[in-house]
C-alpha positions as CSV (number, residue, x, y, z in Angstrom):
1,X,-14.0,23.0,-15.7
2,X,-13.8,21.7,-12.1
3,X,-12.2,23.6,-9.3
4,X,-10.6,20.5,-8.3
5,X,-6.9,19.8,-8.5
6,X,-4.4,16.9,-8.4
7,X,-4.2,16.4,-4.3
8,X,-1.0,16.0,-2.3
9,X,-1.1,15.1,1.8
10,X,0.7,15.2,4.8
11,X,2.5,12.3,5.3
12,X,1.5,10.4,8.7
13,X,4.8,9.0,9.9
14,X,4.7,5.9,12.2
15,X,8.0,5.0,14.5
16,X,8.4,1.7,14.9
17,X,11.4,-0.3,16.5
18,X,12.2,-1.7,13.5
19,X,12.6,1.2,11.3
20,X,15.3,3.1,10.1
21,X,16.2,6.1,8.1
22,X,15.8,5.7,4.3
23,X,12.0,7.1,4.1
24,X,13.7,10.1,5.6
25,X,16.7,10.1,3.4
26,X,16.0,9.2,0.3
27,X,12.3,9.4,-0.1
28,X,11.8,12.7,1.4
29,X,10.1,11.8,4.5
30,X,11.0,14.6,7.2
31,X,12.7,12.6,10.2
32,X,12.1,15.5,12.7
33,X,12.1,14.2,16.1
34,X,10.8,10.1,14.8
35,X,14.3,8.0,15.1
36,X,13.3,5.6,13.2
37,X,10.6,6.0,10.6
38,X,9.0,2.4,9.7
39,X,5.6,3.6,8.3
40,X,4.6,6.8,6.3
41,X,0.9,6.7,5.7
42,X,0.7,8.3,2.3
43,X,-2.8,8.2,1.7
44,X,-5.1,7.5,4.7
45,X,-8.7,7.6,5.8
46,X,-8.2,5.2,8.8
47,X,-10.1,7.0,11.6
48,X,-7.5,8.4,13.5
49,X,-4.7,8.3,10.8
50,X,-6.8,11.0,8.6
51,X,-4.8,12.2,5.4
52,X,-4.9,16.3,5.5
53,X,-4.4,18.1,2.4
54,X,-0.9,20.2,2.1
55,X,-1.1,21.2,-1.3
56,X,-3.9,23.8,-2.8
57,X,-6.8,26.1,-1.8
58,X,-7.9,22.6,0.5
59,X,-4.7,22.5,2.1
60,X,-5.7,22.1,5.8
61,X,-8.4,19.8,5.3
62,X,-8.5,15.7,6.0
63,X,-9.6,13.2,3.6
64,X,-13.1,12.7,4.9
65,X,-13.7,16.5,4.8
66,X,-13.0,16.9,1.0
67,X,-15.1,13.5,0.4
68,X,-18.1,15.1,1.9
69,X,-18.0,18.3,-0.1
70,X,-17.2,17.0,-3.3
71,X,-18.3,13.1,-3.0
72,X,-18.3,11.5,-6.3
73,X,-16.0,14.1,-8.0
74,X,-13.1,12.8,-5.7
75,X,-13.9,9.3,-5.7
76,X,-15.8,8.1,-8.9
77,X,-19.6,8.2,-8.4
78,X,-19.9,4.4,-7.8
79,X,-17.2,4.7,-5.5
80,X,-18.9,6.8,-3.5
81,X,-22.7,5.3,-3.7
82,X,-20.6,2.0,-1.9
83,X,-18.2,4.0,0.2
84,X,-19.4,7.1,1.4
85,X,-17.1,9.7,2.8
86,X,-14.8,7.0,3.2
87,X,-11.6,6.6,1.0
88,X,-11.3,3.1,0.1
89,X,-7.3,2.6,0.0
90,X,-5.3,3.3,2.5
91,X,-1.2,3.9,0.7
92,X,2.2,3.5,2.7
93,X,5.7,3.6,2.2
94,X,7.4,1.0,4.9
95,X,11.2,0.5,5.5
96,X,12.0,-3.0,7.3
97,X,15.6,-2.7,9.6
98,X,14.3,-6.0,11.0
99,X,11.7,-9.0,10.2
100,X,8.1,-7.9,10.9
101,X,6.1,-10.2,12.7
102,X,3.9,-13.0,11.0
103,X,0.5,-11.7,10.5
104,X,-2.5,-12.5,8.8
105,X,-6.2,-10.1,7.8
106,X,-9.1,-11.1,7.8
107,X,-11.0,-10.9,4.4
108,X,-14.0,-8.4,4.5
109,X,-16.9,-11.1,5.9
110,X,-14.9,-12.4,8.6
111,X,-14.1,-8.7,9.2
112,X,-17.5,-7.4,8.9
113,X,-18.3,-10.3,11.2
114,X,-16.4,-9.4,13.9
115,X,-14.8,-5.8,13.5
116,X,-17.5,-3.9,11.7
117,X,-14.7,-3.2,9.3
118,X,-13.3,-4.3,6.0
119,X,-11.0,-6.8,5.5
120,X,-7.4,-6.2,4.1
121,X,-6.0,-7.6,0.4
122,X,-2.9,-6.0,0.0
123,X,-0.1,-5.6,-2.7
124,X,3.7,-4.7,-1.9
125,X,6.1,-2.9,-4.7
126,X,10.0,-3.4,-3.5
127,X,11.5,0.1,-3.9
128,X,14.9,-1.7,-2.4
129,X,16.3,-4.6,-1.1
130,X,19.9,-5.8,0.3
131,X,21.0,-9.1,-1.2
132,X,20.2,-11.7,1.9
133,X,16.4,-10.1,2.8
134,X,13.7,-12.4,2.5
135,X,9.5,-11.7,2.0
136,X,7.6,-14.3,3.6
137,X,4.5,-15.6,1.6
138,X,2.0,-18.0,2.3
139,X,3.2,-21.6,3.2
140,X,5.8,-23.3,0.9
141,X,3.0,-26.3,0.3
142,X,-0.6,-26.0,1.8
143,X,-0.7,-27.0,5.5
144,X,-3.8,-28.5,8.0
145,X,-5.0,-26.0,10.5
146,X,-4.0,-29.1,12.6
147,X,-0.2,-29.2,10.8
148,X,-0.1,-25.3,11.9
149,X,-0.7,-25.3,15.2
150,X,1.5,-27.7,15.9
151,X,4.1,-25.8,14.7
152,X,3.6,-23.3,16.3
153,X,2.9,-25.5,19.5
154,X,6.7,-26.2,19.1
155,X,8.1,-22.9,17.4
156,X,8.8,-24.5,14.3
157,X,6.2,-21.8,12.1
158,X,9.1,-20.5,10.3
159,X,10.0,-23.7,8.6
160,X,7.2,-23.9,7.1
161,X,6.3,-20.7,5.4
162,X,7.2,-19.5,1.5
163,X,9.9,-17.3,2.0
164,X,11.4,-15.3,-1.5
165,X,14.4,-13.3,-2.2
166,X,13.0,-10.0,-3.5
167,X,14.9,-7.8,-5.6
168,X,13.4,-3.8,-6.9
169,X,10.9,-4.0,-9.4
170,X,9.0,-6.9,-8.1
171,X,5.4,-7.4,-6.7
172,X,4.0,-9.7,-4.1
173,X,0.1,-9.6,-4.0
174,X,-1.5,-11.2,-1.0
175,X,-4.9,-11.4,-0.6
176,X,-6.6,-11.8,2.5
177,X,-6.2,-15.0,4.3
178,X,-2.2,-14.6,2.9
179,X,0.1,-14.9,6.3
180,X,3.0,-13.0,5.2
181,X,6.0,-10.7,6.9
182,X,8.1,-8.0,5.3
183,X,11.8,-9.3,6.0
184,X,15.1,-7.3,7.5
185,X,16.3,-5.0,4.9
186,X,13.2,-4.4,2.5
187,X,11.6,-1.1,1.3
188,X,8.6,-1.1,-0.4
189,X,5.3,0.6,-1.4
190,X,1.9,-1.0,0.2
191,X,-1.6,-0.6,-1.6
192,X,-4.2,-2.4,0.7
193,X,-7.8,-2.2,1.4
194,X,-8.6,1.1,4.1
195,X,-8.1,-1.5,7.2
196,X,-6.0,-1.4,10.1
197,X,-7.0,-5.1,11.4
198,X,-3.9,-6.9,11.7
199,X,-3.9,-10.7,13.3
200,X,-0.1,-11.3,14.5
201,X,0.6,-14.7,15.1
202,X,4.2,-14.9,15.3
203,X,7.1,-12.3,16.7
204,X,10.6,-14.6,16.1
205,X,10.4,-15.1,19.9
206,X,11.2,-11.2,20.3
207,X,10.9,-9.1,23.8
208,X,11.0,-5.6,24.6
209,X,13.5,-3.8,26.7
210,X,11.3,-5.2,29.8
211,X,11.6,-8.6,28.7
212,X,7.8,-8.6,27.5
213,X,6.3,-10.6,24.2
214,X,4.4,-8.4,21.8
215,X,0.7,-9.4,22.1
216,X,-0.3,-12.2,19.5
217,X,-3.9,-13.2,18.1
218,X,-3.3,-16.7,17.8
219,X,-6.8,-17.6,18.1
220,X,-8.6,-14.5,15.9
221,X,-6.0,-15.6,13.2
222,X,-7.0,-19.9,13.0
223,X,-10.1,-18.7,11.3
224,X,-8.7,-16.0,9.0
225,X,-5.6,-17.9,7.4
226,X,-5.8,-19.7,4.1
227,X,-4.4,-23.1,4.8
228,X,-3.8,-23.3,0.9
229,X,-1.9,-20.5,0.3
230,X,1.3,-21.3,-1.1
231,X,4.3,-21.8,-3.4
232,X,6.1,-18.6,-4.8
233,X,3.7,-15.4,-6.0
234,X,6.5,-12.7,-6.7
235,X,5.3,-10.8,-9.9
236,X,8.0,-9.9,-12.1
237,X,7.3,-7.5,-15.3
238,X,9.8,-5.5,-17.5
239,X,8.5,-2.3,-17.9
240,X,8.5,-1.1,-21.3
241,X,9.2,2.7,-21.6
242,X,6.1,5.1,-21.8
243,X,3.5,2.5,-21.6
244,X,1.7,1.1,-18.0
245,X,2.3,-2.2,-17.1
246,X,0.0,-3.5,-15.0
247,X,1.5,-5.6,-11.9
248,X,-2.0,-6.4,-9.8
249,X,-6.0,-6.2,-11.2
250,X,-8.1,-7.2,-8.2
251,X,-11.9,-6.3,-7.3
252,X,-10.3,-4.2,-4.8
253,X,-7.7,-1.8,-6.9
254,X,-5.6,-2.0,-9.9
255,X,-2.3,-1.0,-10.1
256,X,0.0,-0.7,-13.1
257,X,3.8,0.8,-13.3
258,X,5.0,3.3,-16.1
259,X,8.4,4.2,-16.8
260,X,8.9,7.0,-18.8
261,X,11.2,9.7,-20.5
262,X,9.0,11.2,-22.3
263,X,5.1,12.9,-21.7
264,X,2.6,10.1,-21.7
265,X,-0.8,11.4,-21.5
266,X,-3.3,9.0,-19.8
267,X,-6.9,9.7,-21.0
268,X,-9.8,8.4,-17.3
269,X,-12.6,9.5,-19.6
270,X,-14.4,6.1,-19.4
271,X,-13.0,5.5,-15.5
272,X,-15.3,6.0,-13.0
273,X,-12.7,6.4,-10.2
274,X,-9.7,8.6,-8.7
275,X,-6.4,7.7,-10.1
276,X,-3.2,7.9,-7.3
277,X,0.4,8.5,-9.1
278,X,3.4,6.8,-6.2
279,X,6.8,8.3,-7.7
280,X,9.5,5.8,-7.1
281,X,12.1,7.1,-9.4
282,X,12.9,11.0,-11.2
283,X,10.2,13.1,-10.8
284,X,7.6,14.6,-13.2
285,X,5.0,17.3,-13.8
286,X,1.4,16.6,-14.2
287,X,-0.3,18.7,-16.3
288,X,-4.1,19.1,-16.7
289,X,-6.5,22.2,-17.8
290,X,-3.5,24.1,-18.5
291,X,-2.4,23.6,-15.1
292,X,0.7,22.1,-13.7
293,X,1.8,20.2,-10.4
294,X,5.0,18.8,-9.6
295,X,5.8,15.4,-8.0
296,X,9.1,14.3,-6.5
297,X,10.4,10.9,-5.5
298,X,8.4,9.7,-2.5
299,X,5.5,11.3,-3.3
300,X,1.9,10.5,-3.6
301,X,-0.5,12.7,-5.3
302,X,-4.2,12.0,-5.7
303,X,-6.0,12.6,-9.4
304,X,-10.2,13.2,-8.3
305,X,-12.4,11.6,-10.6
306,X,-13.6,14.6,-12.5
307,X,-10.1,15.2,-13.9
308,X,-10.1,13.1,-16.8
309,X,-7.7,14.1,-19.2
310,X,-3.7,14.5,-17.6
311,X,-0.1,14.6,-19.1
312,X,2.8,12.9,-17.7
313,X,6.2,14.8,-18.3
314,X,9.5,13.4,-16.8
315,X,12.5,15.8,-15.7
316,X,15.0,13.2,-17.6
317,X,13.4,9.6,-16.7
318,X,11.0,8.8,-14.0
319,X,8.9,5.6,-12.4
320,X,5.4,5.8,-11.1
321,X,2.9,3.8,-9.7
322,X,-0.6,4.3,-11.5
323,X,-3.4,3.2,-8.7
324,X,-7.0,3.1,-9.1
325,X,-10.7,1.1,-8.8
326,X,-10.9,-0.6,-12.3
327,X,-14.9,0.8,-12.4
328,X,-16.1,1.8,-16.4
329,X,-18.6,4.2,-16.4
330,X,-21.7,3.3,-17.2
């Protein structure tokens, strides 16, 4: 029987200018002294965003620390053979007051290439949504590198992206190459790829209270964007009670939803990789060896590798996320 334990961490809170108040208010996220909360970095091993443990006889240790004592029972032991110490998803919760800018990332070659770094596929999960907000998606048809620059030449970039009216419950996956933007109004759960390389390439003409433009990386971004990407990719699924439905299954994670009023034990015995539970609704217990640990609404709580074998038991009804690297053991 391991010593190891379901891990919980500190979340690392970003401010941004167009955040707001709902990670604080309704997914537990203590404000303190941030005005307006935009980011919290559930699960990080971003160099200088580390994720320290808050739960447990590790409580006071980061990410990278636990990963170097106990390697392959955190992380799977393929995982770690290709990862090392570090933890290869990086988890937020991120509340939109206003559009984020266009971006784009790099796929893991042209990151490599010129970062040293991996590249970023990501998913988002709408938590909530107000009835006029908008995610931005790839192109609405497939564009020329020639057809883009122009447009942007003349500010028209907007008209031609896929933008789509999101509503809770559904998933946008964008793989590298994707540009995308999170619109005004939007809260949602982000899986991606441990990155923090992020090409912006359009700001909707904003300025900052000295009348400055944000930096953009118009020309890093003409090599990373997918010309083709288009048409709609929201990812709807009706979640059938006590059984995981999966929403994304990509080389880089899989992530499935379960909604459940009842226990549901999940059996990892042939998984070869850490499993990450994201309440999003209720709350529940985990129980494993006996033990028990609680998880709230907003939280994110990390299942190591060697613990193969946990039940699921809602207070009355509760949502999850179910996260992990779809390796079998061999």
């Amino acid at each position: 029987m391991s010593e190891l334990y379901p891990l919980k961490f500190e979340p690392v809170l970003k401010e941004k200018i167009w955040g707001g108040n709902t990670l604080a208010k309704m997914y537990g996220k203590d404000q303190g002294k941030l005005a307006n909360i935009g980011e919290s970095w559930e699960i990080s091993a971003v160099s200088d965003n580390l994720s320290v443990v808050s739960n447990g006889f590790l409580a006071g240790n980061d990410i990278e620390e636990i990963i170097e004592v106990y390697m392959g029972d955190i992380t799977g032991e393929s995982i770690y053979e290709k990862f090392g110490n570090e933890f290869p998803l990086l988890i937020k919760l991120i509340e939109a007051r206003e559009d984020l800018s266009i971006q784009v990332h790099p796929d893991n070659e042209l990151a490599k290439k010129r970062h040293s770094a991996y590249g970023k596929t990501e998913m988002w999960y709408i938590l909530q949504s107000e009835s006029n907000s908008k995610i931005y998606t790839g192109f609405s048809l497939p564009v020329t590198r020639e057809i883009y620059q122009d447009a942007l030449a003349d500010d028209s970039l907007p008209l031609l992206l896929n933008a789509e009216h999101p509503v809770p419950g559904d998933t946008f996956f964008t793989p590298a190459g994707r540009i995308h933007a999170i619109g005004a109004g939007v809260v949602l759960a982000e899986i991606q790829q441990t990155s923090d390389i992020t090409y912006r390439i359009y700001d909707w003409d904003r300025k900052d209270e000295k009348g400055n433009s944000r930096e953009l990386h118009t020309d890093l971004a003409l090599d990373a964007i997918d010309y083709n990407a288009s048409g709609k990719t929201v990812i709807k699924k009706e979640l059938k009670r006590n059984h995981p439905e999966n929403l994304v299954d990509c080389e880089f994670f899989k992530a499935n939803a379960i909604s459940f009023d009842r226990p549901v034990e999940r059996d990892y015995t042939t998984l070869d990789s850490f499993v990450i539970y994201l309440c999003t609704e209720g709350g529940f217990r985990i129980r494993w060896d006996g033990k028990t640990e609680n998880v709230m609404k907003g939280e994110t709580i990390l299942i190591p590798a060697v613990i193969t074998n946990v039940i699921l038991e809602p207070e009355t009804t509760a949502k999850t996320l179910e996260i992990y690297i779809d390796n079998p053991k061999t």
